[in-house]
N, C-alpha and C positions, 0 to 999 in steps of 0.2 A: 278237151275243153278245160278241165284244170290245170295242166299246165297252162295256157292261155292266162287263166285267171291269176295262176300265182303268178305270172311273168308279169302282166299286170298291175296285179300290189306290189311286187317288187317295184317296178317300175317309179310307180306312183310313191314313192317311200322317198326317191331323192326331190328334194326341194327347186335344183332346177326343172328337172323333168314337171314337177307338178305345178310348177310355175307358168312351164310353155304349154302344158295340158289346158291349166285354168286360162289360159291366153286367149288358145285358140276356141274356148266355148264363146268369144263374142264376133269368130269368125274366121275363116281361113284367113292364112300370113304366112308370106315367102320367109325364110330361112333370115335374110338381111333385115327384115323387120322387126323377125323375134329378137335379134341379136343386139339391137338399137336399143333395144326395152330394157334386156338384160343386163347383170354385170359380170358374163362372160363372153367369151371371143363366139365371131360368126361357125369356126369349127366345132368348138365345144358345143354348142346351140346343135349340128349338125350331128354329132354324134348322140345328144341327148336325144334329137327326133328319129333318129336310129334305134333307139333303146324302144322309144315308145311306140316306132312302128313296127317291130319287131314283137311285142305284146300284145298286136293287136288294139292297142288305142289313138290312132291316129292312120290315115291317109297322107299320099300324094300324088300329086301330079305336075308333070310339067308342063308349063304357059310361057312359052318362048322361052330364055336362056334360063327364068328362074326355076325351083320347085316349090310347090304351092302344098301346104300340111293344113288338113282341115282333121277336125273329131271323125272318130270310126263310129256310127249308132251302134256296130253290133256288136264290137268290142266294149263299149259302153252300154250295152242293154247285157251284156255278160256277166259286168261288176254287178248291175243294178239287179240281177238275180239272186246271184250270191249274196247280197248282204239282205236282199227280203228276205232269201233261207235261214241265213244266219239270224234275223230278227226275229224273225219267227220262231225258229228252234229257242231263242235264249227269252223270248215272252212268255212261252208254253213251260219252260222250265221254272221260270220265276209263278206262273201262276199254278205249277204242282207243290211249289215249295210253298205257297200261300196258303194253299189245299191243306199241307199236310199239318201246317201249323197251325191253324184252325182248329182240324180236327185235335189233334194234341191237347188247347186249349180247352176246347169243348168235354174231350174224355176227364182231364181234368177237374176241371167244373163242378162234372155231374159226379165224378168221384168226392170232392169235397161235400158236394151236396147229401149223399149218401151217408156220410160220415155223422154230418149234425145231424 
């Protein structure tokens, strides 16, 4: 599963790929459609949806001569795990560091208070 995931972010790092990524969330689109969109050639498009099916973020299939690339849900509920882990880990981390600095302030405090 992590490799999946880094292939993935990898993936999603080059600006075509995440361009034909962000494309196809408003629907499946043959190869020659994405290519129309873009400003590179029908093979480059063809190799970027190699990339990205290849990570796991994207399907295809073929509908007569064309191939038809629609979103993978599971490759996409894969990222969407990973980054609630990682929000989660780095919310917990910020709310221990709030903890500790709290506490700090408060020991503080009650030490100055001590003093007068």
């Amino acid at each position: 599963m992590r490799a999946y995931r880094e292939a993935a972010l990898d993936a999603l790092g080059d600006p075509t790929r995440r361009a034909i990524f962000e494309r196809l969330r408003d629907g499946p689109c043959a190869v020659g459609e994405l290519a129309k969109e873009l400003p590179v050639s029908r093979p480059a498009v063809s190799q970027h949806l190699k990339v990205l099916k290849a990570a796991g973020l994207v399907t295809d299939e073929a509908v007569g001569t064309r191939r038809v690339y629609r979103l993978n849900p599971q490759g996409i509920d894969g990222l969407r795990v990973y980054f609630t882990q990682f929000w989660s880990t780095a919310m917990s981390a910020f709310q221990d560091e709030v903890n500790r600095q709290v506490a700090t302030k408060r020991a503080a405090d009650t030490s100055e208070q001590e003093k007068s």
